[in-house]
N, C-alpha and C positions, 0 to 999 in steps of 0.2 A: 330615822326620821325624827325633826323636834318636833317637839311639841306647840300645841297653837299658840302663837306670839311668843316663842323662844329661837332664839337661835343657838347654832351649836358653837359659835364663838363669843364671850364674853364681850361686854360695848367694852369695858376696861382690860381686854387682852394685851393690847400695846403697852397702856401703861406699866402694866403689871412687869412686862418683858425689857424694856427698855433699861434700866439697871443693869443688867447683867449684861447688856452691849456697852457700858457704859465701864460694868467691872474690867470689860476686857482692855478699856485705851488704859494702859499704863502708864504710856510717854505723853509729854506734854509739848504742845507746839505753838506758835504765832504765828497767826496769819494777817499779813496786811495788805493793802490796797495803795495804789500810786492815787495822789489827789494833784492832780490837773498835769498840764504838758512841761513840768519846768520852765526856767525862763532866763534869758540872755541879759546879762546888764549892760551897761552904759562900754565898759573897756569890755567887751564880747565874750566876758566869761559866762556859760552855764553852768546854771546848777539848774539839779536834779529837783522833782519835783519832791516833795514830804508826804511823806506814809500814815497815812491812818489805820489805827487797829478795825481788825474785823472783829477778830475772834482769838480768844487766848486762852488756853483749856487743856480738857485731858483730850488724848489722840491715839490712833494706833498706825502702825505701819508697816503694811505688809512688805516680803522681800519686793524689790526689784525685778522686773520683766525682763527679756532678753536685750541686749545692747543693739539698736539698732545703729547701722554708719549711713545717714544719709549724705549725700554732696551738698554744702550750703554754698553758694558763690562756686569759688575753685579750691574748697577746702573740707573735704572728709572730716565729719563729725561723730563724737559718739553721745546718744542720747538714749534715755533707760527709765521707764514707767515703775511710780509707785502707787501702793493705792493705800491714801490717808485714809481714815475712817472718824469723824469726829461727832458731837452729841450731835443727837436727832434734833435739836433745838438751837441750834448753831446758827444768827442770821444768814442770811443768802450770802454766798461764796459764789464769787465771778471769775470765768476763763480769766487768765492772767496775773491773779491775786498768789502773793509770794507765800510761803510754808516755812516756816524755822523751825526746823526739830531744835527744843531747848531741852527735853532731857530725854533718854531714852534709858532701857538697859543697856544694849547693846554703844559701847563706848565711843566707834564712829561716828554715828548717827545725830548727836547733838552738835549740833555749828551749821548741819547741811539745811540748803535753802534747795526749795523746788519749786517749782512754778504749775500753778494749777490750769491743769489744761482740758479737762470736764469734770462734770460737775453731776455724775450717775445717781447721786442720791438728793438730789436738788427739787424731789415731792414725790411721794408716793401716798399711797389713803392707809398702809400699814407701813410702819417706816419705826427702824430700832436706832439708827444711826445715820449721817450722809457720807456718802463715799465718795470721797475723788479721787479723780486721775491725777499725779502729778508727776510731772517727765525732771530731771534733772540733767542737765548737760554737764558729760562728764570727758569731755574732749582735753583735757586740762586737769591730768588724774591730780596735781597739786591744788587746785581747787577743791575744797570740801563740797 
C-alpha cells in the first residue's frame, strides 16, 4: 500500500520509458496523406491529387500476418497486415494515409508502401509508441 499522497507509479513513468520504445524503431519510414480529390483538365486528363507529409521518422515493423485471399469484384486478392510502430508523438495518422518503408535492415522492406488501415495506438493515458495496422496488397508479387 503507498503511502499518503504517493502513488506506486511515477507521474514521469512514461516519460522515462518512452526511449527505449523509441530505441527499438530502427527503420525509418514516410508517411503521407492525399491532399484533395485530384483533378481533370481541359483535354480530360487526370492527375492525381499531391501528398503531404505527415510524419517522417524512426519506425518499427513487425512481420506480416497471415495472407488473406479475399474476392474484390471477380478477382482473388492477396492482402497481408503489418504492424508499424512509430514515436508516441507522431501527429495524428488517418485510415488511408500511405507508409514508405525508406530504410530497414531487412533488405526487402525499403521501397514497400502500405496503407494504414487502423490506427490501435491513436491515444491511450500511458502510451510508449502509436501502432498501426497497415495491410499491403500483394496480389502482384512484382509489385514491392
Amino acid at each position: 500500500m503507498p503511502f499518503v499522497g504517493h502513488t506506486p507509479i511515477h507521474p514521469l513513468w512514461s516519460q522515462h520509458h518512452r526511449p527505449t520504445a523509441t530505441a527499438t524503431q530502427t527503420s525509418t519510414c514516410l508517411i503521407t496523406r492525399l491532399a484533395g480529390e485530384g483533378t481533370l483538365d481541359a483535354a480530360g486528363v487526370w492527375h492525381p491529387p499531391t501528398s503531404t507529409e505527415v510524419y517522417r521518422g524512426p519506425c518499427r515493423i513487425a512481420p506480416p500476418g497471415p495472407v488473406s485471399n479475399p474476392v474484390v469484384g471477380d478477382q482473388r486478392v492477396g492482402l497481408t497486415d503489418y504492424q508499424v510502430m512509430v514515436r508516441w508523438d507522431t501527429p495524428e495518422i488517418l485510415e488511408g494515409d500511405i507508409v514508405e518503408v525508406l530504410t530497414a535492415a531487412d533488405p526487402l522492406l525499403p521501397g514497400r508502401l502500405l496503407q494504414v488501415t487502423d490506427t490501435v495506438g491513436g491515444g491511450a493515458s500511458q502510451q510508449w509508441e502509436r501502432v498501426l495496422t497497415c495491410s499491403q496488397d500483394i496480389t502482384n508479387r512484382d509489385i514491392r
